[in-house]
C-alpha positions as CSV (number, residue, x, y, z in Angstrom):
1,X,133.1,106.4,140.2
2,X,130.0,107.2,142.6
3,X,128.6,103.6,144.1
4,X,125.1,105.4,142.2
5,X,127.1,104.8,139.3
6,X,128.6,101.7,139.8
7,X,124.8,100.1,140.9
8,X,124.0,101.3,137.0
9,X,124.0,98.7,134.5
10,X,123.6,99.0,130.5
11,X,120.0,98.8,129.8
12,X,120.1,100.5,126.3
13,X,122.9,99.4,123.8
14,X,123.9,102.4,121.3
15,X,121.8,100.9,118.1
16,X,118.9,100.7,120.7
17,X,119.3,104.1,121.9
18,X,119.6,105.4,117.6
19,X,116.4,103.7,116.8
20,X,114.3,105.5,120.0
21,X,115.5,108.8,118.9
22,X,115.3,108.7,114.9
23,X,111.8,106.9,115.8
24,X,111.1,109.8,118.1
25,X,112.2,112.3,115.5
26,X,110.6,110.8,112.4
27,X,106.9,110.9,114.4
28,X,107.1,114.6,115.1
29,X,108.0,115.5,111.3
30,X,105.5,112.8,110.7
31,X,102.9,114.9,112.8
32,X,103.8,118.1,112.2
33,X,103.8,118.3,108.2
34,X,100.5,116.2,108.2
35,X,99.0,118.3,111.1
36,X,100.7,121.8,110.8
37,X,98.6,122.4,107.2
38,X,95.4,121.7,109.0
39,X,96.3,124.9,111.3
40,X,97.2,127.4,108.5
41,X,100.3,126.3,108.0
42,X,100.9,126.4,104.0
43,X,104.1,124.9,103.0
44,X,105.0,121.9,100.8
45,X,104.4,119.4,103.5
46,X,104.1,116.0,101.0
47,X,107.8,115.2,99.8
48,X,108.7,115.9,103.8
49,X,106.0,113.9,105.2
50,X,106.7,110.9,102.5
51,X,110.4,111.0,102.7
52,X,110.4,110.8,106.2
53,X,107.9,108.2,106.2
54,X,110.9,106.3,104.2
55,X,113.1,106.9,107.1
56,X,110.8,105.6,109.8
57,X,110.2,102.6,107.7
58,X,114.2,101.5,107.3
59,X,113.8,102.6,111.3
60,X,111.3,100.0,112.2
61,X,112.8,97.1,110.0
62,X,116.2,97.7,111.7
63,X,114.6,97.7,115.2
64,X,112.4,94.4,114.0
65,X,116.0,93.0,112.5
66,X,117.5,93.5,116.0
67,X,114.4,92.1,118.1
68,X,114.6,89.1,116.4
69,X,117.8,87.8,115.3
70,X,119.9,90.3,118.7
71,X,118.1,90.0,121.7
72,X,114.6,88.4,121.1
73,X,111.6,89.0,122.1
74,X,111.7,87.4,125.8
75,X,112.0,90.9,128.0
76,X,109.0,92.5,125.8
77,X,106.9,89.4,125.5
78,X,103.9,89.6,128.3
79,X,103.7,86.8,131.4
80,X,102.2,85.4,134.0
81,X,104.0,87.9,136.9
82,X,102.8,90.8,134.4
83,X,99.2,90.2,135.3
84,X,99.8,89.3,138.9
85,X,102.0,93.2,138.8
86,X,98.9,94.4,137.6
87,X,96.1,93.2,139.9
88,X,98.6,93.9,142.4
89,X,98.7,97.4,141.4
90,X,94.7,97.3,140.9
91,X,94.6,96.7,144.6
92,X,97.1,99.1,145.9
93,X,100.3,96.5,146.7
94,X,103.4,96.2,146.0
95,X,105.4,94.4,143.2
96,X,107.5,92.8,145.7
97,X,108.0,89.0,145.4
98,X,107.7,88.9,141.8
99,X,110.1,87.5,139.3
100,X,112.4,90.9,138.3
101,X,112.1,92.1,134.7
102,X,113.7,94.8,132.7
103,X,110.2,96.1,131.8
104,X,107.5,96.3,133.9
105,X,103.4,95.6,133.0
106,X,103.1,99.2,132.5
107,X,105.9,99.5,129.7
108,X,105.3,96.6,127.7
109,X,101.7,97.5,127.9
110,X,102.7,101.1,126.2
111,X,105.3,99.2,124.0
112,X,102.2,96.7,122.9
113,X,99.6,100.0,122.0
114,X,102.9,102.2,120.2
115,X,103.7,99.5,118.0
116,X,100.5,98.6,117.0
117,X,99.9,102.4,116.6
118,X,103.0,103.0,114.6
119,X,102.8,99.8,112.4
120,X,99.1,100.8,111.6
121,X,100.3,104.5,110.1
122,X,103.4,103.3,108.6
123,X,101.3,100.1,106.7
124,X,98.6,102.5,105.4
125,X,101.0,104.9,104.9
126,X,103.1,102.8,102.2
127,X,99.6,102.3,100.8
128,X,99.1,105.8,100.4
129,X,102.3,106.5,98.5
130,X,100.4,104.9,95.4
131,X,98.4,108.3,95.5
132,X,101.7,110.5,95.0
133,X,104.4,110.8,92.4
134,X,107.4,110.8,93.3
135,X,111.3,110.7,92.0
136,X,110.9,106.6,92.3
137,X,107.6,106.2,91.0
138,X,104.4,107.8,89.3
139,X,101.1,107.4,91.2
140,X,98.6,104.9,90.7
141,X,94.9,105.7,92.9
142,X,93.5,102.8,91.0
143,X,94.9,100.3,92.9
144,X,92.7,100.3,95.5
145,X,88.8,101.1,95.0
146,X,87.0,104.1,97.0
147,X,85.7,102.0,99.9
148,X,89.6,101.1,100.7
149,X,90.7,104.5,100.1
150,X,88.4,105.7,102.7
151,X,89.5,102.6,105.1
152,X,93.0,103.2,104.6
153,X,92.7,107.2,105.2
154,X,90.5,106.4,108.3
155,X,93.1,104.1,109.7
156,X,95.8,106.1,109.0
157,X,94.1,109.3,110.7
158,X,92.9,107.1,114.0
159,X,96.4,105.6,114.2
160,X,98.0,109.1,113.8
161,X,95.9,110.3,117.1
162,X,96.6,107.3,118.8
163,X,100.3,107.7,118.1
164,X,99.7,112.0,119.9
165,X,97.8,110.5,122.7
166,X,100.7,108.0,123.4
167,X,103.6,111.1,122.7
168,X,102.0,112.8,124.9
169,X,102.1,110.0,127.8
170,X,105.5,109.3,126.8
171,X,106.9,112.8,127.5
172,X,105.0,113.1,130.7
173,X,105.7,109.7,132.2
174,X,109.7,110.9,131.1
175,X,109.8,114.1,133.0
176,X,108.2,112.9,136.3
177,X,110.7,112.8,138.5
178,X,111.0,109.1,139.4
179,X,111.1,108.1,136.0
180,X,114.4,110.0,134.9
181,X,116.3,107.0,135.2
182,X,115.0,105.8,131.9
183,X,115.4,109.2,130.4
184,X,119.0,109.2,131.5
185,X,119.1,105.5,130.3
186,X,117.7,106.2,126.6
187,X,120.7,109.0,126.5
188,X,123.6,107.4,128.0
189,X,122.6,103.4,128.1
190,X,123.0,103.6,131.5
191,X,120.2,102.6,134.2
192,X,118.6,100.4,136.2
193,X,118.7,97.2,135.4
194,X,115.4,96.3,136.2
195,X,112.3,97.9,136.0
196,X,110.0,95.4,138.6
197,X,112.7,93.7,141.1
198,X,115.2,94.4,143.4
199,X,117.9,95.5,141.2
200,X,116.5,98.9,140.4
């Protein structure tokens, strides 16, 4: 093995790595059977776009299962070296000299907005399936009145471009070059350690 190799350390373990990439695969169904109708596209988009909804659900209470009875929520929580990394940055320094962490201010800040983003769709979303019948149940509108409809659809649709805005990022910050460590790392568990500290 390469010493590039042997410097590599497991930062993703395998049920980490399965949760990114259903995740990742569930929000682009998710986006394009809700999105893909409003561009022409006519196909029966509703059992797809519920039933995966179903999927990212079990998704999220696995990952939420593993944050807080696996590893906790220490490396994503934010601190005080997270601020000073980010005036730092402000100003055009250097990280160097702060405590290493496996995410950096910039990750758990996109970590922070995504999960908000994505428990916002998928908590109006299970809302919503009152308004469709399905295999498992017959729909039920009168639950809520108008006023929450309209609430729930409007957070639903804000949290829905939130969640593009933030694919979009995603991808981008993936591809540039000096971030293809954590591609590589979300594919084979294998990266730096760190992402702000000397063991990068």
């Amino acid at each position: 093995m390469s010493e590039k190799g042997k410097s590599l350390a497991l930062r993703h373990r395998w049920p980490e790595r399965l949760f990114h990439w259903v995740m990742a695969a569930s929000i682009f169904v998710l986006g394009g059977t809700a999105f893909l109708p409003m561009l022409g596209y006519r196909f029966d988009w509703v059992p797809i776009h519920w039933v995966t909804g179903i999927v990212l659900i079990a998704a999220l209470l696995f990952h939420i299962f593993r944050v807080s009875f696996v590893h906790g929520l220490r490396d994503m929580a934010p601190g005080g070296d997270d601020l000073r990394e980010l005036g730092r940055t402000a100003v055009g320094r250097d990280a160097a000299g702060l405590r290493p962490a496996k995410y950096d201010v910039f990750q758990k800040g996109f970590h922070l907005v995504a999960s908000i983003s994505v428990l916002v769709v998928t908590g109006t979303g299970i809302a919503m399936l009152w308004r469709i019948d399905t295999t498992f149940w017959r729909r039920d509108p009168s639950v809520f009145s108008d006023q929450t409809w309209g609430f729930i659809y409007v957070a639903h649709g804000a949290a829905s471009m939130a969640l593009i805005f933030l694919i979009i990022l995603h991808v981008y910050f993936a591809i540039v070059p000096e971030h293809h460590k954590y591609l590589k790392a979300m594919i084979t568990g294998r990266g730096p350690a760190t992402a702000r500290g000397e063991k990068q």
